[in-house]
MMTF fields as JSON, N, C-alpha, C and O atoms, coordinates in Angstrom:
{
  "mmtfVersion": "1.0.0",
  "mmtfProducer": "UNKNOWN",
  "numBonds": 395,
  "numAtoms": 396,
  "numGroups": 99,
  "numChains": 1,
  "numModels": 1,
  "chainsPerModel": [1],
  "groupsPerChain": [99],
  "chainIdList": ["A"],
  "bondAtomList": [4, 2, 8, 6, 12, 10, 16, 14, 20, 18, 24, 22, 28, 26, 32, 30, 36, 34, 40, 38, 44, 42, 48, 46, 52, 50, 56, 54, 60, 58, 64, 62, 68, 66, 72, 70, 76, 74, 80, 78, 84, 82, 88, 86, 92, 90, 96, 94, 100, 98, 104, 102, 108, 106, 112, 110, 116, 114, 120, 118, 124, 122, 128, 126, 132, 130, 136, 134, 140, 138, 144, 142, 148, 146, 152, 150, 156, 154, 160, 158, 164, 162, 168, 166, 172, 170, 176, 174, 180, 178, 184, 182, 188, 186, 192, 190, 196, 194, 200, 198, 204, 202, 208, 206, 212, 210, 216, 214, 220, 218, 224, 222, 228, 226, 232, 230, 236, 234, 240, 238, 244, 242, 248, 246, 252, 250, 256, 254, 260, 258, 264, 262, 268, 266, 272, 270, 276, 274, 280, 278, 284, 282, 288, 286, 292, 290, 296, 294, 300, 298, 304, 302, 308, 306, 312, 310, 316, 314, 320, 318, 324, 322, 328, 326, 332, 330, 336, 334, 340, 338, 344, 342, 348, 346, 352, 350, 356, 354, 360, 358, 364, 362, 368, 366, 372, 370, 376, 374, 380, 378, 384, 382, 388, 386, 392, 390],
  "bondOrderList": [1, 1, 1, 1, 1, 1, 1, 1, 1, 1, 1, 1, 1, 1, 1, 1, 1, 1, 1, 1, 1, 1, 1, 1, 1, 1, 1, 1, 1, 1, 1, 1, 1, 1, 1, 1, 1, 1, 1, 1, 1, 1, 1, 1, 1, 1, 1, 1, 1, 1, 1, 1, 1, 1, 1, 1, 1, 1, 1, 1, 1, 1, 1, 1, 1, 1, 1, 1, 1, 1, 1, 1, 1, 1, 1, 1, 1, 1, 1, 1, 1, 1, 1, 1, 1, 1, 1, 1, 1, 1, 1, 1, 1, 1, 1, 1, 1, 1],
  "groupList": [{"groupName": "UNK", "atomNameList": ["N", "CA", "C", "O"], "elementList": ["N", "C", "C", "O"], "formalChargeList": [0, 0, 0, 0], "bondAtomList": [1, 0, 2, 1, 3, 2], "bondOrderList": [1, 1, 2], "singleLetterCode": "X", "chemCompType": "L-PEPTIDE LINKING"}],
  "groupTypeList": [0, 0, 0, 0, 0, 0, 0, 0, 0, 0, 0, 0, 0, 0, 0, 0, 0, 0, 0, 0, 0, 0, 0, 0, 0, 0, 0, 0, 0, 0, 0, 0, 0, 0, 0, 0, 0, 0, 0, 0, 0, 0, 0, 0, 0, 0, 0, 0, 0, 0, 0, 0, 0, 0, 0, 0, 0, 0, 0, 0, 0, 0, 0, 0, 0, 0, 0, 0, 0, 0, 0, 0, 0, 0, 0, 0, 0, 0, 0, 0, 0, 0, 0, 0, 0, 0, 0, 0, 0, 0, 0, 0, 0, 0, 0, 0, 0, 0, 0],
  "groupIdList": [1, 2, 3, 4, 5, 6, 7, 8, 9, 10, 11, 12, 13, 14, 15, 16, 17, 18, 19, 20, 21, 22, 23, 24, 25, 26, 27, 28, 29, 30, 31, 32, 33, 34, 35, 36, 37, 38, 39, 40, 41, 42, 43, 44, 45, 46, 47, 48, 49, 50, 51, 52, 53, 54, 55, 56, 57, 58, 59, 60, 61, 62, 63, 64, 65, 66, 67, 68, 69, 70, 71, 72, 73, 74, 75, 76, 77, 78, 79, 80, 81, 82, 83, 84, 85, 86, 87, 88, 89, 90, 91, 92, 93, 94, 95, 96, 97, 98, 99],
  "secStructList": [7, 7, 7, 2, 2, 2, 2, 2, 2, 2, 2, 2, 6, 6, 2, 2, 2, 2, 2, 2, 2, 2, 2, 2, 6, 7, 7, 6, 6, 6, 2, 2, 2, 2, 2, 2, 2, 2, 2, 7, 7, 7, 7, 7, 1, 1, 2, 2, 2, 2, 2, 2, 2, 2, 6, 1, 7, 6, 6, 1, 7, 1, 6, 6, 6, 6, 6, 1, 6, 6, 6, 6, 6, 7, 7, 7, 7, 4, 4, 4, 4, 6, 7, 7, 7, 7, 7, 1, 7, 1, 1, 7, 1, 1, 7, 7, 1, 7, 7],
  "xCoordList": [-2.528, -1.862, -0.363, 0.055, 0.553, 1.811, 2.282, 1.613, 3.457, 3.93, 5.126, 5.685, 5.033, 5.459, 7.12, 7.517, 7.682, 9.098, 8.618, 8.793, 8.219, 7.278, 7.014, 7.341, 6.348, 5.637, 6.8, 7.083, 7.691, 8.978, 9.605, 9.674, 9.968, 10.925, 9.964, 10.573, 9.091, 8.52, 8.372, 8.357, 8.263, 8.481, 9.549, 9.574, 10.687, 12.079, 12.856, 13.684, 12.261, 11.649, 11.043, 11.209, 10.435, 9.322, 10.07, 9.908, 10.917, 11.746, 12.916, 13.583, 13.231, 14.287, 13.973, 14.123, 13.649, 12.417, 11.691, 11.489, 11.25, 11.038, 11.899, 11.52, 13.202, 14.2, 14.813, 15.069, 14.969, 15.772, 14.445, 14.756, 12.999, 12.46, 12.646, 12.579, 12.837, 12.871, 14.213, 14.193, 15.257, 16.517, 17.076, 18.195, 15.942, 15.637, 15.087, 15.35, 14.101, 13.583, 12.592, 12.464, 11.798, 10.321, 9.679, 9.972, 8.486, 7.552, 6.476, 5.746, 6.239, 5.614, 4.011, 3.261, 3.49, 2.308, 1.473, 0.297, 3.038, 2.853, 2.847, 1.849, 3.504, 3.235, 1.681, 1.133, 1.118, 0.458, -1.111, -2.17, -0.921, -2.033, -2.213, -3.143, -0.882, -0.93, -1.62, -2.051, -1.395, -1.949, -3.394, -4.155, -3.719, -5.085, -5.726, -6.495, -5.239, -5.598, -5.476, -6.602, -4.609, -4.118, -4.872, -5.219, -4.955, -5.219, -6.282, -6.65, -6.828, -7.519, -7.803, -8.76, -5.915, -4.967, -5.306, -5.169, -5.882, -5.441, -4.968, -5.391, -3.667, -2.647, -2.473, -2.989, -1.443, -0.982, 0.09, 0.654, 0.49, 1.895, 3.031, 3.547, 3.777, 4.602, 5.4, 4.834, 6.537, 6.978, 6.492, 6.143, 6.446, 5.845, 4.401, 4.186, 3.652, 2.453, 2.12, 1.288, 3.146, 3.069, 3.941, 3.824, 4.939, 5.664, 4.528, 4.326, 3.898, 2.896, 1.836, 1.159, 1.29, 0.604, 0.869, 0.049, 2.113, 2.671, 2.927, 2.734, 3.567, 4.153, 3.046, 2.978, 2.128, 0.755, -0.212, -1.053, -0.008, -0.936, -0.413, 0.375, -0.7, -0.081, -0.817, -0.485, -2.012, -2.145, -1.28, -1.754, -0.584, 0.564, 2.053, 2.581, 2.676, 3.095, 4.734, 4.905, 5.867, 7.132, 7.143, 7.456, 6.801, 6.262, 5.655, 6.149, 4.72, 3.633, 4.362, 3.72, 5.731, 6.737, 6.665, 5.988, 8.338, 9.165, 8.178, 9.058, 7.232, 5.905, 5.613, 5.43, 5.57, 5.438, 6.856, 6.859, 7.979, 9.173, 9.978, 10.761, 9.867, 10.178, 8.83, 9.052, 7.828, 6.928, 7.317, 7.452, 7.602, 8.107, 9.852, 10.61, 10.015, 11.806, 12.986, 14.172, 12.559, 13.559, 13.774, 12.707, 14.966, 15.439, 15.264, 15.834, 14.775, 14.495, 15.517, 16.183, 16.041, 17.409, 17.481, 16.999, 18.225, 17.625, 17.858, 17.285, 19.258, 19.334, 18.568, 18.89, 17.226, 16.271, 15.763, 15.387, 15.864, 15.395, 15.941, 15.41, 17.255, 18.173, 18.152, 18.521, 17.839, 17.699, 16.837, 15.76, 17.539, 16.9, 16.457, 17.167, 15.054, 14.155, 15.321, 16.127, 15.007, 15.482, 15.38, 14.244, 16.305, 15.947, 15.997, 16.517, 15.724, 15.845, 14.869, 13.844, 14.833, 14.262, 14.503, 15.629, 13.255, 13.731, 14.648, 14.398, 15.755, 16.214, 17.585, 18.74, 17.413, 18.619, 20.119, 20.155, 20.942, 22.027, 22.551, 23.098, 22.426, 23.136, 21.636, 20.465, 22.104, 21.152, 21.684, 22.862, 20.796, 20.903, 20.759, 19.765, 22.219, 22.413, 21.355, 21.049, 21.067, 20.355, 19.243, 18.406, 18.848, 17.336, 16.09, 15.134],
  "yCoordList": [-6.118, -7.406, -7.199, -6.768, -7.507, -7.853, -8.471, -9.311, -7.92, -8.105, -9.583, -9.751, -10.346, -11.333, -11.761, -12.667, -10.632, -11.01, -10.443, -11.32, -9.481, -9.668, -10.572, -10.683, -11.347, -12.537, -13.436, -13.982, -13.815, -14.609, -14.108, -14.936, -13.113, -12.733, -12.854, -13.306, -12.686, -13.022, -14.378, -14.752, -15.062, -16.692, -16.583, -16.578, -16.469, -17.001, -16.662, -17.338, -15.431, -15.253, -15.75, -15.63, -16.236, -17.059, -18.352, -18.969, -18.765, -20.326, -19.945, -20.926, -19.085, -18.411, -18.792, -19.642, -17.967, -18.081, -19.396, -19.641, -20.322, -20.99, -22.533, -23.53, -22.314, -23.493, -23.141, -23.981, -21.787, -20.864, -21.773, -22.503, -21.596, -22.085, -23.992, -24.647, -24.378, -25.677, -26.333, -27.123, -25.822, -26.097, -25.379, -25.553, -24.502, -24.09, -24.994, -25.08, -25.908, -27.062, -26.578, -26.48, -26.245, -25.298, -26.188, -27.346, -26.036, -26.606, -27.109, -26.188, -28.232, -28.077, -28.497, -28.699, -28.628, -28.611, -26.983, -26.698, -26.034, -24.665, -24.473, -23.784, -24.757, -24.218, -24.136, -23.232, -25.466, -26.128, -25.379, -25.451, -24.62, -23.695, -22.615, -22.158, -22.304, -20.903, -20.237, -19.14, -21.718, -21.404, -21.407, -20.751, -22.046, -22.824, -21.245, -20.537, -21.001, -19.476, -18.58, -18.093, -17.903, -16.946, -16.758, -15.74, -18.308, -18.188, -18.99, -19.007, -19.677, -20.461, -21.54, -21.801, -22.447, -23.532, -24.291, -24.004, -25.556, -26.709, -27.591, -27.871, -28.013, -28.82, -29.85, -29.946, -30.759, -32.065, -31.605, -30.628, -32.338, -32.133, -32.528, -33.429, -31.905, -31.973, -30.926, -29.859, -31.087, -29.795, -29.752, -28.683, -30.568, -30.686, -29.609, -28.628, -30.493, -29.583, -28.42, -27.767, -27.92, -26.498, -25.566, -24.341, -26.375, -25.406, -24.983, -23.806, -26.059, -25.89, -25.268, -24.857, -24.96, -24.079, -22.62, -21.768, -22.47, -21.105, -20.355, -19.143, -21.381, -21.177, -20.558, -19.559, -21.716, -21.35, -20.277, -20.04, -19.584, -18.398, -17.356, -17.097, -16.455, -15.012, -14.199, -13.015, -14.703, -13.911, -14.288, -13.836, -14.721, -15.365, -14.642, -15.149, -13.455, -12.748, -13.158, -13.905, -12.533, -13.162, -12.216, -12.657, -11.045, -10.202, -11.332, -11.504, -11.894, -12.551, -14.202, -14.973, -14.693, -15.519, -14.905, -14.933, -13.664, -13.375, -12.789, -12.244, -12.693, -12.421, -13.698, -13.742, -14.263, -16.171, -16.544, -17.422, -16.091, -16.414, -15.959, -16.738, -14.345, -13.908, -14.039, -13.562, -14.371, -15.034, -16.067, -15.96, -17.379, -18.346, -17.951, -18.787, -17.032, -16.933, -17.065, -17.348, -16.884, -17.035, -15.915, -15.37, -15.262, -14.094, -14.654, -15.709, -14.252, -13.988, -13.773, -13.26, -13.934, -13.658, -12.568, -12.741, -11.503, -10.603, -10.253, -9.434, -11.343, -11.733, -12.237, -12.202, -12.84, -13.239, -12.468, -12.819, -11.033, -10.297, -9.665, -9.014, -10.152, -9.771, -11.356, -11.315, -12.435, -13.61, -12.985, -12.406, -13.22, -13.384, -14.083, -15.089, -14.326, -15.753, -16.168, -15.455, -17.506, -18.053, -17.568, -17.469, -17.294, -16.875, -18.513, -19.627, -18.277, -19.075, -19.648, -19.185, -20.936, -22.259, -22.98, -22.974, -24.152, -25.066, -26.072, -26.263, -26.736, -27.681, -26.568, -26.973, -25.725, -24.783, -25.045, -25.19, -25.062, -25.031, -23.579, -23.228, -22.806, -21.35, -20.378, -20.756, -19.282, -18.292, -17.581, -17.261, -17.089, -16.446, -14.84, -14.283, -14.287, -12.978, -11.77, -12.04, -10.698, -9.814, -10.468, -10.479, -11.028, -11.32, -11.702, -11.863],
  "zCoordList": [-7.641, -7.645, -7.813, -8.888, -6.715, -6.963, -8.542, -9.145, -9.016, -10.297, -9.524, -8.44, -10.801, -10.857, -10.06, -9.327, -10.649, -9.915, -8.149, -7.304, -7.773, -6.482, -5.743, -4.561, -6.444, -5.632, -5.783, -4.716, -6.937, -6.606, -5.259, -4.351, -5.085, -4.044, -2.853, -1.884, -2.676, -1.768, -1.249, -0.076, -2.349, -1.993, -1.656, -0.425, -2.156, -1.952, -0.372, 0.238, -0.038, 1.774, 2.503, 3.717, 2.125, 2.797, 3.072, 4.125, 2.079, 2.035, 2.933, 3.262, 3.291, 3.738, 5.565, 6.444, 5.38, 7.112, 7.416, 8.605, 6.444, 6.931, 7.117, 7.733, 6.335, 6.23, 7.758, 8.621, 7.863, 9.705, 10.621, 11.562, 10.191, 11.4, 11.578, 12.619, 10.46, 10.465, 11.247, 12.191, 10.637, 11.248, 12.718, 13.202, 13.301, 14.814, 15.593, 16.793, 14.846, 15.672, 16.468, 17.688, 15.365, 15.177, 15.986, 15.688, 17.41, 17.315, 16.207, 15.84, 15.655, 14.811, 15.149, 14.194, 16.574, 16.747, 17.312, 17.537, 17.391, 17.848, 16.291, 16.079, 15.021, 13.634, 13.119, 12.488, 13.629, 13.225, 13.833, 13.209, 15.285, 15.782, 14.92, 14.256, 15.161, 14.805, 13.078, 12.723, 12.298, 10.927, 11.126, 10.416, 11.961, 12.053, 12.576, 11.925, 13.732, 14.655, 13.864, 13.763, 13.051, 12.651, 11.07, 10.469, 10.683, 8.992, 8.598, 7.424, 9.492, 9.214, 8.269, 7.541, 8.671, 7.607, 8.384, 9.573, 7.994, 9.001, 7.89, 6.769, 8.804, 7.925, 8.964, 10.078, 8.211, 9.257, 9.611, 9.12, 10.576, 11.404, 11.075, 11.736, 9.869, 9.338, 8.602, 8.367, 8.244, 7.24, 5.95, 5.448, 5.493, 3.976, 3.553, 2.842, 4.471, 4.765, 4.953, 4.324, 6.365, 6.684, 5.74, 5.727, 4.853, 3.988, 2.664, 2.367, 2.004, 1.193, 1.584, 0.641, 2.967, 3.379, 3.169, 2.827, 3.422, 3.507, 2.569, 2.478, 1.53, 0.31, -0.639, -1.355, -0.281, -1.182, -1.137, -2.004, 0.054, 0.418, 0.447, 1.356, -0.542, -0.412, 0.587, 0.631, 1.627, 2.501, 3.731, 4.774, 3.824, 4.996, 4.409, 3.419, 5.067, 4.701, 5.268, 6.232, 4.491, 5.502, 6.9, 8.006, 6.666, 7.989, 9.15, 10.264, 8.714, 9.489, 9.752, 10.466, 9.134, 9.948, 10.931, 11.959, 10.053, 11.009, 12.527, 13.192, 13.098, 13.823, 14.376, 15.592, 14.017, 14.688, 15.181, 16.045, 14.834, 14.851, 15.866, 16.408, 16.335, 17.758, 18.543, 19.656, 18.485, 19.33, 19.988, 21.207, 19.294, 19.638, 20.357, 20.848, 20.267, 20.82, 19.593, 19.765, 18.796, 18.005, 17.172, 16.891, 16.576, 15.898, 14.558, 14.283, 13.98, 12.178, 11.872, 12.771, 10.919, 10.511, 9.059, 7.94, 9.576, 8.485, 7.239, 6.52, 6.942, 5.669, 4.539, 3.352, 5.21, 4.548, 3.422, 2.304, 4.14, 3.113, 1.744, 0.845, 1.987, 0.588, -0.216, -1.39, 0.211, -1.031, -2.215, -2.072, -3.461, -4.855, -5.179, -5.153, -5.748, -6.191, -7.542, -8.139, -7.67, -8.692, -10.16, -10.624, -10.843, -12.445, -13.949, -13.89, -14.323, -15.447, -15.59, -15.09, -16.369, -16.592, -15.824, -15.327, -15.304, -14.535, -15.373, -16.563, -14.709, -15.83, -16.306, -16.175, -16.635, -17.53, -16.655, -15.433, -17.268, -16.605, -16.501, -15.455, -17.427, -17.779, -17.945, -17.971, -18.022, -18.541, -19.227, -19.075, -20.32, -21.462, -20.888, -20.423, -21.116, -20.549, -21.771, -22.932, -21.132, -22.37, -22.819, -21.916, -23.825, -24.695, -24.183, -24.942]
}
C-alpha cells in the first residue's frame, strides 16, 4: 500500500491533468466511455462526476490520464508531475514549521 503523502501527490496529479483536460474542452461523452471501457465507471456526463470518479479510484492511474489524453490529441503537460499535494489543515492559514 502506497504511504500517505504518496497517494496525496498522486491526487494532486491527477487534479493537475484533469483541470488541463477540462480547460482543453475534453469530450465529455468520450470521458465518459472510456471510464466505463477501461474501468468499469459509469458516471453521468459531467465534470463533477467524472472528477469524483477519478479522484476516488486509486486504480485509475495519472499514467492512465495522461494515456486517455494523447489518445484523444492532446499533450499532457509535464509539469503535472512536479505539483505538491497540499500540506496543512484544512482551514489553517499558516503552517507550523518543524513539530
Amino acid at each position: 500500500m502506497a504511504s500517505y503523502r504518496a497517494r496525496m501527490k498522486e491526487k494532486a496529479i491527477k487534479k493537475a491533468l484533469l483541470r488541463q483536460l477540462r480547460e482543453s474542452g475534453a469530450d465529455l461523452d468520450d470521458l465518459v466511455e472510456w471510464l466505463w471501457d477501461d474501468f468499469g465507471k459509469r458516471v453521468r456526463r459531467d465534470w463533477k462526476s467524472i472528477e469524483q470518479a477519478i479522484l476516488g479510484d486509486n486504480e485509475i492511474t495519472p499514467q492512465d490520464i495522461a494515456v486517455y489524453m494523447i489518445d484523444a490529441g492532446l499533450q499532457p503537460n509535464e509539469g503535472a508531475w512536479d505539483v505538491e499535494p497540499a500540506t496543512g489543515l484544512p482551514g489553517r492559514k499558516g503552517r507550523v514549521e518543524g513539530g
